[in-house]
Structure formats: structure tokens, C-alpha cells
N, C-alpha and C positions, 0 to 999 in steps of 0.2 A: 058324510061324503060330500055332499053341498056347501060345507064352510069352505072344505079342501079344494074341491072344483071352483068356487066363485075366487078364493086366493090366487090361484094357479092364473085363472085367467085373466084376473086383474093384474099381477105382477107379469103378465105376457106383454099386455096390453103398455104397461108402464113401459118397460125396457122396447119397445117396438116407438115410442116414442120418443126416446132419445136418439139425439142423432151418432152417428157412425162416423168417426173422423179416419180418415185414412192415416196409415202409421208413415213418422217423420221418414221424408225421403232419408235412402242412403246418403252418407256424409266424405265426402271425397279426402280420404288421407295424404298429409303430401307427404310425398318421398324424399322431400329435405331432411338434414337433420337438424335438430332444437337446440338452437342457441338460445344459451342465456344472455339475461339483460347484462347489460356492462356493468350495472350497479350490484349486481349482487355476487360478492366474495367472499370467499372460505380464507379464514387464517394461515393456512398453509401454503394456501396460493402465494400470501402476500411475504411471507415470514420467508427472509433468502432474497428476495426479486432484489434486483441490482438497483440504485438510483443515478441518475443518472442529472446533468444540469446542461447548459447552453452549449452548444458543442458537441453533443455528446459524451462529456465528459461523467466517466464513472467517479460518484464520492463516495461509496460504500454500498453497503447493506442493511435492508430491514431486518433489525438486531430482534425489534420486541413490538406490543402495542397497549396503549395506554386507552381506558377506560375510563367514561366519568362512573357517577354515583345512579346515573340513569340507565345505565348498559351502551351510549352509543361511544364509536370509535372516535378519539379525540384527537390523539396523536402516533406517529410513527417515531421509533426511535430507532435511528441510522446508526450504525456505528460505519467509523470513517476507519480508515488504511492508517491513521494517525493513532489508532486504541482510543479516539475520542466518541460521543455519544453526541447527534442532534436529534434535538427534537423539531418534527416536521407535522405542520398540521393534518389532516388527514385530506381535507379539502384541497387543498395544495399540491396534490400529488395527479398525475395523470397518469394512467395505467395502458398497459401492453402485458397482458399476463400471457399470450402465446408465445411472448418473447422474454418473459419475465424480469420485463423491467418497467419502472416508474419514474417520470421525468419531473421535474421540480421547473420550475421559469425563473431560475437564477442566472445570472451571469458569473464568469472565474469571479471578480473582483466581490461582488456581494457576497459569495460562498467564502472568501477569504473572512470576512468580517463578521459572520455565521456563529452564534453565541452558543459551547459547548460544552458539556458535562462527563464526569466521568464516571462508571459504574458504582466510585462510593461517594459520589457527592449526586445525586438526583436529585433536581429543583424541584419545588412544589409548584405540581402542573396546575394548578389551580387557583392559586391565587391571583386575583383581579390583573393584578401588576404583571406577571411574570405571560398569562394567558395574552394580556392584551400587547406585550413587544411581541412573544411572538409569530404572533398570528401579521401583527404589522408587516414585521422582517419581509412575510410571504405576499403583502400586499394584500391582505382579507381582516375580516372583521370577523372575532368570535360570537358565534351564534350566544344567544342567556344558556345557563347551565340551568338545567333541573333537576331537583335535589331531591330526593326519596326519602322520605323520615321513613325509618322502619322500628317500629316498637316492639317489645316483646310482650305478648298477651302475660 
């Protein structure tokens, strides 16, 4: 009975030593609602949204999007009112998705000169040559590509 008594009041003793923080104040919720950053979008958001160049001017729709080997978004593929296919960097693009559309910084005359493909001829997005015109076209510089070796155990 003396082990159990001496425990009891030493671990009294212990806990009577520590200190007592008062619990975190209440935290004021705000009654706005939660926008998202501008950076972060859903496929479907983007997949349809109108393009749009200087002017105003509509040159299609976000047809498709193109992927590296790494997972990020590389390019947009426009299809144009012509049944033609551009490819638009991804960076290149300025977004309005409550309006669902995307503005490019072209003029008519550059969008006339605009190099474009058709659903059975797709360029290789990838090659040094083809990445580096046209990221040019848009006035940007291709970020390095990073390549994922994936092996099979």
C-alpha cells in the first residue's frame, strides 16, 4: 500500500508541475468563399475553352493536350474552324476560365503564318528542332525536358 501511495503522489506532484497552456483561441472563419489559385486546373476546364488572339479574335478550340515523359502540360492542341490543328505552348496561353476562354499574344498577321498540322500528320512534339520553333513562334524559350527512365524490375 506504500509503493501505491508514494506513486500516486509523486506522479501528482509531477503533473502539478507542469504547466497548463490555455487552449488555442477560437479561429475566426471567413464567410468568403475559397478561390482557387489561378494555377491550378482540371482538364475539363481547359478541354473546349475558346482561343482567342489580338482582337479578340476567336481561332478555335482546345482540341486536346499534350504531355511530356515527366507528366507536366507541354502543349495545347487548337483545332482551328480551317479542320487545321495548332500547337500552342502551354505557357503561352492566358486563362479566363469563368469565361472559358484563353488569349494567345498574337497578332491576325502572325496567326496567318502559325505552322499547322493535321490529325494524321502530328509532328514530334519533342524533338529539339520542332520544340524549339515553336515555343519561338510564341516568343518563349522551352524550359529542359526531363526524362524518366522507367525499367521493368
Amino acid at each position: 500500500m506504500l509503493k501505491y501511495t508514494l506513486r500516486a503522489t509523486t506522479a501528482a506532484a509531477l503533473l502539478s508541475a507542469v504547466p497548463v497552456f490555455a487552449a488555442d483561441p477560437p479561429r475566426v472563419v471567413s464567410a468568403q468563399p475559397v478561390v482557387a489559385a489561378s494555377s491550378s486546373f482540371r482538364a475539363k476546364q481547359v478541354l473546349g475553352t475558346k482561343i482567342l488572339i489580338a482582337g479578340n479574335t476567336a481561332i478555335g478550340t482546345v482540341e486536346d493536350l499534350v504531355f511530356d515523359d515527366a507528366g507536366n502540360l507541354e502543349y495545347l492542341i487548337v483545332s482551328t474552324d480551317a479542320n487545321k490543328l495548332v500547337s500552342v505552348p502551354w505557357d503561352a496561353a492566358k486563362w479566363d476560365l469563368e469565361k472559358k476562354v484563353g488569349t494567345l499574344n498574337l497578332t491576325v498577321d502572325q496567326y496567318k503564318t502559325i505552322p499547322t498540322f493535321t490529325a494524321t500528320t502530328y509532328p514530334s512534339f519533342y524533338t529539339p528542332v520542332y520544340r524549339t520553333q515553336t515555343y519561338k513562334f510564341y516568343g518563349l524559350t522551352p524550359r529542359e525536358l526531363r526524362r524518366i527512365e522507367r525499367r521493368i524490375p
